[in-house]
N, C-alpha and C positions, 0 to 999 in steps of 0.2 A: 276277567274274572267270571268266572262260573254262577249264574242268579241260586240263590238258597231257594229252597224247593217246601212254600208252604201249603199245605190244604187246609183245608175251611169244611170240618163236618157241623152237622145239624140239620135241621128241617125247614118248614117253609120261610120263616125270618133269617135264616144263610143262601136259601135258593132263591130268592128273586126273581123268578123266572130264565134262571141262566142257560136253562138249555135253548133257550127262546133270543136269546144276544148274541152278537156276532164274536164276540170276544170269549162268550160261555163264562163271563163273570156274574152275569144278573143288571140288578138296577139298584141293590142297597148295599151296606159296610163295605163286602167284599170288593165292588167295583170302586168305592170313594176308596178302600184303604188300600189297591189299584193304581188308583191316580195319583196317592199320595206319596207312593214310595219313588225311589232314584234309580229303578230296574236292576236292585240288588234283590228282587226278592223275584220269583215267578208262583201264582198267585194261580189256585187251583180251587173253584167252589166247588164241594163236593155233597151240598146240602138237600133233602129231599124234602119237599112238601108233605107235611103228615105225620113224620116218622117219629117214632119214638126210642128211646134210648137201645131197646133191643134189637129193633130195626135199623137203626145207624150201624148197632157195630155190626150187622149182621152185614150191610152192605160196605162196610171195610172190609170185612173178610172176602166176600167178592171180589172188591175192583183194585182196591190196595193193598192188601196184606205183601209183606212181604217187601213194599217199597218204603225206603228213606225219606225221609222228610226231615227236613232240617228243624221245619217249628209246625205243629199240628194247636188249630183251635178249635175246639168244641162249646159250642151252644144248642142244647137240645135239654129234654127236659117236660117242657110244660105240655106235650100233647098227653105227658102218662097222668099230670095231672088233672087236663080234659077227660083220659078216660077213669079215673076215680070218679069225677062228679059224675059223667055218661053212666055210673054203675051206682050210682047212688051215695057215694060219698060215705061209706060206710066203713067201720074200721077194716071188714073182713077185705072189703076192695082194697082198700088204701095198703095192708100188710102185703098182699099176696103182689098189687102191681110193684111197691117203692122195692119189695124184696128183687125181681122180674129185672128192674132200671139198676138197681146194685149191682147185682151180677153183672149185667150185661156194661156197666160202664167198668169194672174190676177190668173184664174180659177184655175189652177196649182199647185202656188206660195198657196192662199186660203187654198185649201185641202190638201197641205201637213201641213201647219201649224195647221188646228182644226183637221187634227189625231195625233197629239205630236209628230212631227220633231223638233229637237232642234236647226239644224244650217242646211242653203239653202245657197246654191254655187253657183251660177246663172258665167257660164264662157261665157261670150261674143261672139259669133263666129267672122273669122276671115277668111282673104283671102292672098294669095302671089301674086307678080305683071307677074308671069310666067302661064300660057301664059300670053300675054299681052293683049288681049281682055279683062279678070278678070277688068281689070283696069276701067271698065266702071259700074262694078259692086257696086266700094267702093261708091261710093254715097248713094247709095240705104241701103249697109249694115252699115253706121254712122248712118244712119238716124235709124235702126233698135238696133243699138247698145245705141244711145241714149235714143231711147223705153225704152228700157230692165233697164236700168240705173233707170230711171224716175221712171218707176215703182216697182224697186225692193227698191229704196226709201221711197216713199210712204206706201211701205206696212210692211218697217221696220217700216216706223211710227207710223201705226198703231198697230204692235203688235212686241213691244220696247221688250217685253219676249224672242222672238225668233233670233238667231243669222242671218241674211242676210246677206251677199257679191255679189256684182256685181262686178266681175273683168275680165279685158281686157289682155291678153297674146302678143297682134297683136305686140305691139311696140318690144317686146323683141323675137318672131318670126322674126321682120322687121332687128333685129341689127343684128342676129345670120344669116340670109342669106346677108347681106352684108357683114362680114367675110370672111364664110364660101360658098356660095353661095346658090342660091334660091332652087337644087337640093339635098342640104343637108336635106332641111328639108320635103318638099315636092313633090309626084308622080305627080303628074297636076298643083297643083293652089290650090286645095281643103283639101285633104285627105293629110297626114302628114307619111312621112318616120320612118323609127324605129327609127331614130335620135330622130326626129321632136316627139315621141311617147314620147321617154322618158325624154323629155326636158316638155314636159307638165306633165306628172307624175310626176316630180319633183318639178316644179312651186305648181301644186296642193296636195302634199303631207305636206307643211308646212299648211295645210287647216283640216290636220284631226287633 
């Protein structure tokens, strides 16, 4: 039987440094959720350090447009809400970028479905309260999160054929560092420990 053919878009918490592994999976989710499977699935990281939502899709329309995928995940998101704050955190930033990440995830979301994707995993991005500056950031990124939501809505509606998920990770990241503590799961605020790796590879594994 033929392995289903999934990619892994997003930025530096999907790329792991995978162009740098032999296998070109990285060293987080993508590679545990690798390991995890029974070689029904062949496992494509397609994540770039940096990128923002308009620069993902833009580098889909590069390397993949056009190719099938059986199940596409996307996590991406919080670098547009780094650069809100890099510009002051003002409404006029905040309107002009969350509009910039709408389109471009419509646009996205669009071209994967008319090349036959049959299931989109849209993963929420997500922040921890360490440091504790981040803390000024959650506004910004609900407000970003309910985008993502609204829209992957909508466009399950319109095209009821294709499987859509928008789902949020943040609460059950939030319970496992109250536990465990904020340093179990992630190095900054951001970017997610190998704990933190394989706790989301496991969340997103009941997904394939």
């Amino acid at each position: 039987m033929k392995a289903q053919q999934v990619l892994f878009l997003g930025d530096s918490i999907t790329d792991c440094d995978h162009c740098f592994t032999k296998d070109n999976l990285g060293t987080g989710y993508v590679k545990y959720m690798a390991d995890g499977n029974d070689n029904r699935f062949s496992l494509i990281n397609g994540g770039v350090d940096g990128f923002t939502l308009s620069r993902i899709e833009r580098k889909w329309q590069r390397t993949w447009k056009g190719q099938c995928f059986n199940t596409v995940f996307l996590l991406g998101g919080i670098n547009d809400i780094g650069d809100i704050m890099a510009h002051g955190n003002t409404e006029a930033a905040a309107t002009s970028i969350l509009a910039d990440a709408s389109e471009a995830f419509c646009s996205l979301l669009r071209g994967l479905i008319t090349s036959g994707c049959h299931r989109i995993v849209v993963v929420e991005p997500f922040l921890f309260s360490v440091p504790e500056e981040l803390l000024t950031w959650r506004p910004r990124l609900n407000s970003l999160c309910q985008l993502l939501r609204a829209r992957t809505a909508q466009m399950q509606a319109d095209f009821p054929a294709v499987s859509l998920s928008c789902i949020s990770v943040q609460e059950r990241f939030d319970t496992a560092t109250e536990k465990d503590g904020t340093r179990s799961m992630t190095v900054d605020g951001i970017h997610l420990t190998k704990r933190g790796h394989r706790m989301l590879a496991k969340i997103l594994l009941t997904y394939l």
